[in-house]
SEBALO-715385 format. One record per residue: residue number from 1; residue in one letter; x, y, z of N, C-alpha, C in turn. Coordinates in Angstrom, 3 decimals. Layout:
NUM / A / X / Y / Z / X / Y / Z / X / Y / Z
...
This chain:
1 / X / 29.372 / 26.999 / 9.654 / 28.161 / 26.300 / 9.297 / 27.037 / 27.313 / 9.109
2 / X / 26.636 / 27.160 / 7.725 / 25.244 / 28.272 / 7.980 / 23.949 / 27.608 / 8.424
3 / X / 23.133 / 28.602 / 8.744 / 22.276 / 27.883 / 9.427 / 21.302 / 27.846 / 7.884
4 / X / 19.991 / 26.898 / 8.300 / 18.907 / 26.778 / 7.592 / 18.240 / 28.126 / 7.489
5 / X / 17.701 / 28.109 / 6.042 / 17.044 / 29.347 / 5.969 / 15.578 / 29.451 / 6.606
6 / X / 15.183 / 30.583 / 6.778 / 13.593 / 30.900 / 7.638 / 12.890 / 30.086 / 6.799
7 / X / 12.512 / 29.818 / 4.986 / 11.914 / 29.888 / 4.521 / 11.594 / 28.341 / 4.747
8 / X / 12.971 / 27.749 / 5.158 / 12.891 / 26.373 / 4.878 / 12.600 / 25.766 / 6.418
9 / X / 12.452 / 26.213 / 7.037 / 12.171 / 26.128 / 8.614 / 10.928 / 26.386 / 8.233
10 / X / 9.998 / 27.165 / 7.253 / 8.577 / 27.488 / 7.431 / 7.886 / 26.738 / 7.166
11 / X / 8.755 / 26.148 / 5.716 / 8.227 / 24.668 / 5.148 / 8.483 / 23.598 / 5.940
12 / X / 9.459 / 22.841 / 6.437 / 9.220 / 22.006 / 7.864 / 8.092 / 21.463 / 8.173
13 / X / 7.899 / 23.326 / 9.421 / 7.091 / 23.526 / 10.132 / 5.658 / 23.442 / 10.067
14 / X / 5.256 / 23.619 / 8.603 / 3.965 / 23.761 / 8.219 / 3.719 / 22.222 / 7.732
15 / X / 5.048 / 21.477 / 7.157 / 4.784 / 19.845 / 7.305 / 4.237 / 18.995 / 8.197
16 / X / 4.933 / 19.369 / 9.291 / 5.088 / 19.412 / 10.806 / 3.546 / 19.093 / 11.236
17 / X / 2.597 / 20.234 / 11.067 / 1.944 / 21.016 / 11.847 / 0.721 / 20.049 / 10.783
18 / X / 0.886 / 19.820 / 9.336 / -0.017 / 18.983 / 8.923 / -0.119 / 17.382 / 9.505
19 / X / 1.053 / 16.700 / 9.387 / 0.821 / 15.735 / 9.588 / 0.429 / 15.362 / 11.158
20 / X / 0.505 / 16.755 / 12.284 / 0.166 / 16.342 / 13.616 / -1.523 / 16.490 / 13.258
21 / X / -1.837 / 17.609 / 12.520 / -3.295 / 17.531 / 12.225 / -4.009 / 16.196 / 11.618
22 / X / -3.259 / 15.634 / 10.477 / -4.067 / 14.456 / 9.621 / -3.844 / 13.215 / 10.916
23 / X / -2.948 / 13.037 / 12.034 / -2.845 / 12.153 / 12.886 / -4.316 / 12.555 / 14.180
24 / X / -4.791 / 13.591 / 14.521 / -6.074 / 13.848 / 15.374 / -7.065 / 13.390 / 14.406
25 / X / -6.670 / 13.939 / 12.755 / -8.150 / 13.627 / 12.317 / -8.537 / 11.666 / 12.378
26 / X / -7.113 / 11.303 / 11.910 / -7.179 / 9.844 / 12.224 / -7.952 / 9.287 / 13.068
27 / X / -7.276 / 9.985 / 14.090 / -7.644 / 9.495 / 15.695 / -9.604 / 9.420 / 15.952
28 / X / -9.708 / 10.894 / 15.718 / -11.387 / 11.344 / 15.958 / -11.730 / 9.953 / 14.776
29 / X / -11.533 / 9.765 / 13.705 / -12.160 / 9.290 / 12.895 / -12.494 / 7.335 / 13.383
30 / X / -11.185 / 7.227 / 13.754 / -10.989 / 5.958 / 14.815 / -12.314 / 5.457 / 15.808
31 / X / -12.241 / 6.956 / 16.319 / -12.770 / 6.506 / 17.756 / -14.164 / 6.259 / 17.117
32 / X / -14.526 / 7.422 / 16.677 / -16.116 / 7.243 / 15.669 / -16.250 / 5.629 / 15.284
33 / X / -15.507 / 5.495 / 14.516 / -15.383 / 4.022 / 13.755 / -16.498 / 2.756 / 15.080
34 / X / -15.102 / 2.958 / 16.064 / -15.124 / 1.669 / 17.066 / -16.827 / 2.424 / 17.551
35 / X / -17.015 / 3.802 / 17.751 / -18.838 / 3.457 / 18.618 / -19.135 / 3.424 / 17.674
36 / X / -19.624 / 3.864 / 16.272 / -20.583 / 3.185 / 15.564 / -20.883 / 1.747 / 15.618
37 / X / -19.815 / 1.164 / 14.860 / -19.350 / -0.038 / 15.493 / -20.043 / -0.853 / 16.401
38 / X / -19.595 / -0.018 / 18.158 / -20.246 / -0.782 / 19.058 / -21.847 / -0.559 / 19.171
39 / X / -22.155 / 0.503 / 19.346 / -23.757 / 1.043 / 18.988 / -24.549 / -0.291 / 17.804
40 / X / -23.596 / -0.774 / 16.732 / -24.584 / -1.646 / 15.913 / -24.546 / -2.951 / 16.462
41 / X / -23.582 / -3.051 / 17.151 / -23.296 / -4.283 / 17.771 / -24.368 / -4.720 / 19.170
42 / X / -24.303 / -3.236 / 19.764 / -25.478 / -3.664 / 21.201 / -26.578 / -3.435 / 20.507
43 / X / -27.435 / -2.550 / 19.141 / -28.496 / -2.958 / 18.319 / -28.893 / -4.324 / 18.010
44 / X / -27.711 / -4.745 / 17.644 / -27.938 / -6.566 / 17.416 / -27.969 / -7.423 / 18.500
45 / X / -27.547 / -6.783 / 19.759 / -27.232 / -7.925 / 20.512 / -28.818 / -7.770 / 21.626
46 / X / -29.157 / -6.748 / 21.510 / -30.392 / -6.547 / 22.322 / -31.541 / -6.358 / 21.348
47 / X / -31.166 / -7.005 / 20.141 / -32.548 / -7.065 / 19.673 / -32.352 / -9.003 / 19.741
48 / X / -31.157 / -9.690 / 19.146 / -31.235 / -10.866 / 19.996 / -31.416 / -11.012 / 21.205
49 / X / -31.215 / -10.439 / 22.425 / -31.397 / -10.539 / 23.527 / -32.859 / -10.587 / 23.283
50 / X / -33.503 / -9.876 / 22.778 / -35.276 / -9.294 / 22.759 / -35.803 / -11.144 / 22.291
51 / X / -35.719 / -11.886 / 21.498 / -35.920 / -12.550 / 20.541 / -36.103 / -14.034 / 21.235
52 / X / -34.675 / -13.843 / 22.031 / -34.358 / -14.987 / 23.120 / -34.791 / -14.945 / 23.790
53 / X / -35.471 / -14.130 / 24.631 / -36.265 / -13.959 / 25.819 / -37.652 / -14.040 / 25.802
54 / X / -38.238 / -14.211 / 24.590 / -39.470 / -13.944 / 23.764 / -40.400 / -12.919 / 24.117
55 / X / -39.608 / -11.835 / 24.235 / -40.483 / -10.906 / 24.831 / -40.888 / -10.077 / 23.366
56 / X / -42.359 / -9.562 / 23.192 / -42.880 / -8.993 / 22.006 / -41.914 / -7.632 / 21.621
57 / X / -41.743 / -7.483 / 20.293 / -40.980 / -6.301 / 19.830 / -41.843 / -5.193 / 19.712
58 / X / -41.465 / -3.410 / 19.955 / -41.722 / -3.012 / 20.431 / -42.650 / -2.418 / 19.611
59 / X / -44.358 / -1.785 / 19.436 / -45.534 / -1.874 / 18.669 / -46.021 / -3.119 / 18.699
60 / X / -45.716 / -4.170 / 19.083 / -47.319 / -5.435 / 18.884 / -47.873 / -5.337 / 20.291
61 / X / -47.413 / -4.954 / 21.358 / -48.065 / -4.641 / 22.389 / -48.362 / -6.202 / 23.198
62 / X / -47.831 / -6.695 / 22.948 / -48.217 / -8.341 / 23.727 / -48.583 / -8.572 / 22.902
63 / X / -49.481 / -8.879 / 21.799 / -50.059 / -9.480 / 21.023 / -49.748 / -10.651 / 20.859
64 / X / -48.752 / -11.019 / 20.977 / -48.028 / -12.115 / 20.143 / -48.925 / -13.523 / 21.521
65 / X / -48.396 / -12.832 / 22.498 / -48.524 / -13.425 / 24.041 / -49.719 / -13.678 / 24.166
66 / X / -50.863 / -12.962 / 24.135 / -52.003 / -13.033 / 23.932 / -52.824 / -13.848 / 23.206
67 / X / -52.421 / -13.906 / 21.861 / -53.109 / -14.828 / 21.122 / -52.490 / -16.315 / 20.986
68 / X / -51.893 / -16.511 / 21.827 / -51.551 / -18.026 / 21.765 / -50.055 / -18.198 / 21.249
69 / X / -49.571 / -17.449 / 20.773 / -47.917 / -17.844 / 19.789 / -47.133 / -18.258 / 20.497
70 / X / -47.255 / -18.879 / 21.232 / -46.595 / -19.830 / 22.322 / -45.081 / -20.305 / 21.335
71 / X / -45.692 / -20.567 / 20.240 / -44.845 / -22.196 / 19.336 / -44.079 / -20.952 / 18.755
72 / X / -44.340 / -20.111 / 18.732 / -43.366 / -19.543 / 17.730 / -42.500 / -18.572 / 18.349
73 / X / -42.957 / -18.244 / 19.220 / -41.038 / -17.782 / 20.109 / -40.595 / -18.858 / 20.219
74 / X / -41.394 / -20.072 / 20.479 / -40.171 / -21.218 / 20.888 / -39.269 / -21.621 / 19.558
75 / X / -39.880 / -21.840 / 18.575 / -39.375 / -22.198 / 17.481 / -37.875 / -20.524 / 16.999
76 / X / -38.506 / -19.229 / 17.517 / -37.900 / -18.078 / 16.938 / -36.747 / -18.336 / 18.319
77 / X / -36.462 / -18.824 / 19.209 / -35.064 / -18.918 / 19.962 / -34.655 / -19.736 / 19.483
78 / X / -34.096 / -21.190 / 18.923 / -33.114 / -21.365 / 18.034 / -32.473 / -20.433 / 17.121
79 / X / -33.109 / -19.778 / 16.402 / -32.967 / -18.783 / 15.562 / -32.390 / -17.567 / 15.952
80 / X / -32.502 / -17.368 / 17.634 / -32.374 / -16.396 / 18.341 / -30.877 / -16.729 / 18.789
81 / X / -30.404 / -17.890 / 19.370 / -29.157 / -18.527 / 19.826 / -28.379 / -18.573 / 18.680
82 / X / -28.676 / -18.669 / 17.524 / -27.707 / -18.591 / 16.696 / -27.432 / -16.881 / 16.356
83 / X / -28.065 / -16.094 / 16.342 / -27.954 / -14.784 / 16.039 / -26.796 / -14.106 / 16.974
84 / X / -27.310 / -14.471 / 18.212 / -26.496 / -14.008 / 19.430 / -24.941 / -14.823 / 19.361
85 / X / -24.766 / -15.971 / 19.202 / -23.915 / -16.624 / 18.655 / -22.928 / -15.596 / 17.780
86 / X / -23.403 / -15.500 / 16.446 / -22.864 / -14.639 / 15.597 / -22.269 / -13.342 / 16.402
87 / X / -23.119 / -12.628 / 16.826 / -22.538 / -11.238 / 17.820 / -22.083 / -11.516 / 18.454
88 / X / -21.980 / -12.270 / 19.317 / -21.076 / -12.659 / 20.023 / -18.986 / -13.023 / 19.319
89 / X / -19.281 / -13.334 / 17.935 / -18.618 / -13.727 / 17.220 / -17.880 / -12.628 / 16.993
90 / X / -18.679 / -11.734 / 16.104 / -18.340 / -10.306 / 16.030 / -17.562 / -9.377 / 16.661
91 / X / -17.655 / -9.471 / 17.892 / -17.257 / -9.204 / 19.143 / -16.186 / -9.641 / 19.429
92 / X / -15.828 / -10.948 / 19.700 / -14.379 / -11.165 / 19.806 / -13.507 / -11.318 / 18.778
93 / X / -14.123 / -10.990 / 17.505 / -13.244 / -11.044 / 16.117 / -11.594 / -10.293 / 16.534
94 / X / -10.510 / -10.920 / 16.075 / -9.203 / -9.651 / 16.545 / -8.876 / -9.962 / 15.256
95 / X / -7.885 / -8.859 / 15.762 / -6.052 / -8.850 / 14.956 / -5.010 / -9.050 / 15.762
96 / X / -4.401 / -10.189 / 15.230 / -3.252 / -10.809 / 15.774 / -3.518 / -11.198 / 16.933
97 / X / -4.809 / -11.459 / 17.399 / -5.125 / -11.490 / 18.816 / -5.624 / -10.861 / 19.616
98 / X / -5.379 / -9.301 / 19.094 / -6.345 / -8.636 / 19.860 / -7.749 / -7.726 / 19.052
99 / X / -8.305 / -7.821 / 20.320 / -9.650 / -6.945 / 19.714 / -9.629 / -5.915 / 19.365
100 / X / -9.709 / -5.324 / 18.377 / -9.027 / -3.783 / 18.187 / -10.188 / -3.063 / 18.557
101 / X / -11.653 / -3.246 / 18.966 / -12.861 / -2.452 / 19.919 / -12.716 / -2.671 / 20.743
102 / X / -11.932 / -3.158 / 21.486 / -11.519 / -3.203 / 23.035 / -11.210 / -1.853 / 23.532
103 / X / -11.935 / -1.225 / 25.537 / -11.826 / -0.251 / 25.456 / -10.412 / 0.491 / 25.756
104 / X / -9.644 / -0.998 / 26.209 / -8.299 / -0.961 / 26.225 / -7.243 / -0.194 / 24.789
105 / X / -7.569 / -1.312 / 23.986 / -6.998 / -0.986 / 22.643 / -7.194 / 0.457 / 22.221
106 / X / -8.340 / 1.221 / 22.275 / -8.717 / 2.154 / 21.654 / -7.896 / 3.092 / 22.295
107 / X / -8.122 / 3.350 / 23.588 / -6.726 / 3.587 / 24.233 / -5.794 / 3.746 / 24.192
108 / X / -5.041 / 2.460 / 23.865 / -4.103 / 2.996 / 23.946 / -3.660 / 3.322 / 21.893
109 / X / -4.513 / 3.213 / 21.233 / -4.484 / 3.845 / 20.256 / -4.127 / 5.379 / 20.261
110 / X / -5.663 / 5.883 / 20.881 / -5.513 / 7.328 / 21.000 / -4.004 / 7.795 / 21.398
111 / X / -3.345 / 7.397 / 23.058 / -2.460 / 7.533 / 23.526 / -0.990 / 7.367 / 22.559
112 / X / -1.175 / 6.343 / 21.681 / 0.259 / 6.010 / 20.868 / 0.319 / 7.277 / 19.613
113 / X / -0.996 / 7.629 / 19.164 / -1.104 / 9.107 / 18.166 / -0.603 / 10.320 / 18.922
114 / X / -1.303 / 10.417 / 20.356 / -0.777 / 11.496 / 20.606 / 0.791 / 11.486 / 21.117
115 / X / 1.039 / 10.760 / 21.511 / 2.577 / 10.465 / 21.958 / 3.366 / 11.113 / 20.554
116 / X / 2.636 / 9.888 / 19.712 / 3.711 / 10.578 / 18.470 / 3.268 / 12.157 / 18.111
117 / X / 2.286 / 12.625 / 17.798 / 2.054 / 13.646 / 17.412 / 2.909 / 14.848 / 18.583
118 / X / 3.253 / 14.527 / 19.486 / 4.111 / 14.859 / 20.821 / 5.476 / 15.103 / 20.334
119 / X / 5.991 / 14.111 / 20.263 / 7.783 / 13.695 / 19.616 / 7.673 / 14.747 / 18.595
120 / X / 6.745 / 14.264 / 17.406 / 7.418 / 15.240 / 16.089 / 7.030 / 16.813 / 16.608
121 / X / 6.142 / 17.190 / 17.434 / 6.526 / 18.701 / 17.642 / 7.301 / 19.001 / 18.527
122 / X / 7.545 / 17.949 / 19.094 / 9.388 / 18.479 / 19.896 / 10.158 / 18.125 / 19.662
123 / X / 10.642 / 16.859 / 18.979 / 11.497 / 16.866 / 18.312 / 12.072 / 17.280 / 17.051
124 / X / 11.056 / 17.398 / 15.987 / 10.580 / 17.834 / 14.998 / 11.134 / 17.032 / 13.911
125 / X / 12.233 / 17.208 / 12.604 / 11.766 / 16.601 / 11.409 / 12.903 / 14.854 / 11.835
126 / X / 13.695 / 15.129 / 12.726 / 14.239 / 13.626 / 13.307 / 13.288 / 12.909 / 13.562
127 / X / 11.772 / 12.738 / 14.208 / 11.092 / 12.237 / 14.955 / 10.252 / 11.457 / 13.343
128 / X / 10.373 / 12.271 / 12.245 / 9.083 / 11.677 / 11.059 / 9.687 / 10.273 / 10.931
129 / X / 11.097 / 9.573 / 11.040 / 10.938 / 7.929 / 10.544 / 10.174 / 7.412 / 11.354
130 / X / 9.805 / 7.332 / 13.084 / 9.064 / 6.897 / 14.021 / 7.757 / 7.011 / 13.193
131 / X / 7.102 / 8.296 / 13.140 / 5.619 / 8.149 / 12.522 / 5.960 / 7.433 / 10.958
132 / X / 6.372 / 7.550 / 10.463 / 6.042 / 6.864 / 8.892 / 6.251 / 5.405 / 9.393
133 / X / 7.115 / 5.041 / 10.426 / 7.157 / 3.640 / 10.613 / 5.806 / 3.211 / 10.990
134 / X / 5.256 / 4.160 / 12.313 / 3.588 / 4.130 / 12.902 / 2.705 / 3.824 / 11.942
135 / X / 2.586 / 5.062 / 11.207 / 1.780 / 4.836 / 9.889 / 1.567 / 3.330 / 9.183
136 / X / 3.094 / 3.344 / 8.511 / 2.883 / 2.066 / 8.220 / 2.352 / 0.957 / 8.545
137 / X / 2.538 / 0.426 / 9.836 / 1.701 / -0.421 / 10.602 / 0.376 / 0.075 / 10.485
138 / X / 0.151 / 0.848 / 10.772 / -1.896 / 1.619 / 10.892 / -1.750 / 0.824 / 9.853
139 / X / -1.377 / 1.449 / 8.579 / -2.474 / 1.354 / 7.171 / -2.554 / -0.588 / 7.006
140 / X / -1.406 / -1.272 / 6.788 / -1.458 / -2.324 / 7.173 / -3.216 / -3.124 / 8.052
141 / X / -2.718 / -2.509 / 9.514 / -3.881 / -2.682 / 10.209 / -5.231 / -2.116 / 10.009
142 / X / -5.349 / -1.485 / 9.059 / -6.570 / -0.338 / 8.771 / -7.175 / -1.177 / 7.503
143 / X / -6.243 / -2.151 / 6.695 / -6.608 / -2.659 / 5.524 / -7.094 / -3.990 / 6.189
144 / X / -6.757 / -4.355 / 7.276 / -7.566 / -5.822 / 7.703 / -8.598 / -5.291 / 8.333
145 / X / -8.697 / -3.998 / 8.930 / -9.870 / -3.672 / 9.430 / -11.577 / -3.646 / 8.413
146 / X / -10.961 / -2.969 / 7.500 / -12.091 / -2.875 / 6.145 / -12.794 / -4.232 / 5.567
147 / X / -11.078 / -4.797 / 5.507 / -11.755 / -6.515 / 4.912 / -12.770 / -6.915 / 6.172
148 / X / -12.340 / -6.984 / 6.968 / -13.152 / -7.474 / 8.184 / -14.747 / -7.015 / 8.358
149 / X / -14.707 / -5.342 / 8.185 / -15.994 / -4.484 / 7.975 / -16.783 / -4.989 / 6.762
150 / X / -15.864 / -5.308 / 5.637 / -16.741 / -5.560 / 4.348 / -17.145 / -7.055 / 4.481
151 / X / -16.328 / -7.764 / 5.481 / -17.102 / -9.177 / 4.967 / -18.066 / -8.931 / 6.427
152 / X / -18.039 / -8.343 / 7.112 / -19.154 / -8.298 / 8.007 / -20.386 / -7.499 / 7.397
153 / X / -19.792 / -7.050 / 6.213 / -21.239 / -6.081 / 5.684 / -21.697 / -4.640 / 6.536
154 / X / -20.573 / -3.888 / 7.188 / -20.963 / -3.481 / 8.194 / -20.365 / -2.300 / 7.205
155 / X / -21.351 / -1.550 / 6.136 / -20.655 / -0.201 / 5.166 / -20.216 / 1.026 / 5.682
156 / X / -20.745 / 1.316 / 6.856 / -20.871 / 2.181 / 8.171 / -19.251 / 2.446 / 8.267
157 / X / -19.220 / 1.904 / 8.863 / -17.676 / 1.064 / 9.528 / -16.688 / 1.035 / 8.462
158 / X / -17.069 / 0.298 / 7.204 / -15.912 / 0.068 / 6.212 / -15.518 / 1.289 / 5.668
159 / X / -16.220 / 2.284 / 5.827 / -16.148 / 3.790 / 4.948 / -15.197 / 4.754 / 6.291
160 / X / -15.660 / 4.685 / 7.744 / -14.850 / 5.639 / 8.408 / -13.447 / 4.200 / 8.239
161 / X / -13.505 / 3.257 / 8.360 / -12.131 / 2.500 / 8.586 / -10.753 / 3.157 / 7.139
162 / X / -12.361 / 2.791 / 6.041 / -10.950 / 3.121 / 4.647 / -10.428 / 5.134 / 4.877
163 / X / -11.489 / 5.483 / 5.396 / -10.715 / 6.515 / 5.780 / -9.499 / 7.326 / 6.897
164 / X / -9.560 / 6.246 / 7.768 / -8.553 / 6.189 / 8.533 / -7.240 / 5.450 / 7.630
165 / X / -7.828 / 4.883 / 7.307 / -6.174 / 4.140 / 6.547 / -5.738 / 5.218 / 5.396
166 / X / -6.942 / 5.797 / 4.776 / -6.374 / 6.978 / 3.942 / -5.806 / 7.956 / 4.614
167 / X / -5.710 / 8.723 / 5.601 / -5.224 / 9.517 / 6.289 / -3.676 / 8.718 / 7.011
168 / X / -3.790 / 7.936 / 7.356 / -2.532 / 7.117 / 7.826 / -1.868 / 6.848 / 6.362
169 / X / -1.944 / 6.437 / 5.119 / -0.883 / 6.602 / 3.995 / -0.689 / 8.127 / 3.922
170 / X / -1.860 / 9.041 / 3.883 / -1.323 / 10.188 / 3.856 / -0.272 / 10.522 / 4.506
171 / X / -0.352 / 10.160 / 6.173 / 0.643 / 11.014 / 6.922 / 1.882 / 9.515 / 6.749
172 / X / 2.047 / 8.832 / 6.438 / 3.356 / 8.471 / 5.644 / 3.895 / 8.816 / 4.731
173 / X / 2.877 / 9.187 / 3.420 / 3.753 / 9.865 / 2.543 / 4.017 / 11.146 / 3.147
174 / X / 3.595 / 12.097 / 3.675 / 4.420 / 13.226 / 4.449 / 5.544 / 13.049 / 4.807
175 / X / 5.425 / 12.033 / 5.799 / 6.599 / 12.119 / 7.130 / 7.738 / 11.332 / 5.649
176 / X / 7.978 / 10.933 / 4.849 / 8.935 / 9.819 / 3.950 / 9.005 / 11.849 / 3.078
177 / X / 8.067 / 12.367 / 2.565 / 8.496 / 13.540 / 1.940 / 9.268 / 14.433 / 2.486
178 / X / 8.900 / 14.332 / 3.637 / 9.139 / 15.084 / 4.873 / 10.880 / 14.911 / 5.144
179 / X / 11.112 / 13.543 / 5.611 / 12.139 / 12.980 / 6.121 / 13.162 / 13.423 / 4.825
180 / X / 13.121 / 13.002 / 3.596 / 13.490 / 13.407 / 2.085 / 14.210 / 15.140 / 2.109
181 / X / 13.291 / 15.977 / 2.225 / 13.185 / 16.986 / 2.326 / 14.230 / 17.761 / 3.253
182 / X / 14.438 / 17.267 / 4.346 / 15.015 / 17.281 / 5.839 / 16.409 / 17.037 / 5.643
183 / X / 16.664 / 15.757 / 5.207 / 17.840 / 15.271 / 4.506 / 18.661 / 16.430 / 3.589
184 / X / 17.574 / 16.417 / 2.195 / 18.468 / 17.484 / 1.668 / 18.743 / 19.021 / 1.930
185 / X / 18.182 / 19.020 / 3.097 / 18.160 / 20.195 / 3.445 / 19.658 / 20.469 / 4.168
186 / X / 20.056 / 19.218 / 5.283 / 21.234 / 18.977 / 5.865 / 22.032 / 18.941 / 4.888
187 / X / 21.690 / 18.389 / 3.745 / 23.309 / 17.707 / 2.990 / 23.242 / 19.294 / 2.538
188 / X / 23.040 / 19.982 / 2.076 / 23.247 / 21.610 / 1.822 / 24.004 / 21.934 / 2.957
189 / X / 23.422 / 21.957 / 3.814 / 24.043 / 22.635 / 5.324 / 25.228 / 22.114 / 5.198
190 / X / 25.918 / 21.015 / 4.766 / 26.982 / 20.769 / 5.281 / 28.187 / 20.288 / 4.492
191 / X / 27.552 / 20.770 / 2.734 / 28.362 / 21.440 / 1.669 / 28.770 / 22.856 / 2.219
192 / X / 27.966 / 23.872 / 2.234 / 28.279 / 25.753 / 2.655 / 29.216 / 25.029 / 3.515
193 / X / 28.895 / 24.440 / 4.600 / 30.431 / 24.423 / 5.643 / 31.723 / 24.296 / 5.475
């Protein structure tokens, strides 16, 4: 049996070594996603909180309190209960049930990238159907994420999300080029024999 050549072990390796990279950038890009995300979410929810409570926003200095506007915080909390309502909405929005800003989920997000990014450098080009299968699911899940961002209007969000899902087709088409590649590399190996 001959063995594989260096050259083709280099190429692999340097496959290898990309797609563990485009899986961190995923990841960082992820996590970004969910605090922006939450950051606009406690913006909204404590400026409803502010609204509901009728406490003056921040430059009128009491004013509001002062001159009598009694009627119109009262009238601006309906308006206020429905806002909070909505964020609140926002908030428990899922997939398939779960919240994917949960600090759980994110979690074990991070944890399921690095796991894999783990396997394929120790196991190496056996381990790419696991990630292209991973992948697959992401991008899947990365494309309800966007719809979700775009009908929330949230452009922030919809731009790091479509870029996580771009990096997750990326590192599928790798790991499927990859896996391809790997293959014919064996079926050689085991013609010479």
């Amino acid at each position: 049996m001959h063995p594989i050549t260096r050259d083709a072990v280099a190429v692999v390796r340097r496959s290898l070594l990309l797609i563990v990279a485009l899986m961190a950038v995923s990841t960082v890009v992820f996590v970004v996603g969910v605090a922006v995300e939450r950051r606009g979410e406690a913006t909204e929810g404590a400026g409803a909180h502010q609204e509901l409570s009728g406490e003056p926003e921040a430059g009128e200095g009491g004013e509001a309190a002062e001159s009598g506007e009694g009627e119109g915080v009262h009238q601006g909390e309906a308006g206020s209960h429905e806002e909070v309502g909505e964020a609140r909405e926002h908030q428990e929005e899922s997939i398939f049930g779960i919240n994917p800003d949960a600090t759980w989920a994110v979690i074990a997000v991070v944890l399921g990238w690095t796991v894999l990014a783990a396997g394929l450098l120790l196991l190496g080009p056996r381990f790419l159907i696991v990630v292209a299968l991973a992948a697959a699911v992401s991008i899947v899940l990365d494309l309800m994420e966007v719809t979700r961002q775009v009908a929330l209007a949230n452009t922030t969000v919809a731009i790091l999300a479509v870029l996580v899902a771009l990096s997750h087709t990326a590192i599928a088409v790798l790991a499927v080029l990859g896996l391809r590649r790997f293959a014919g590399s064996q079926r050689r190996v085991n013609k010479a024999a």
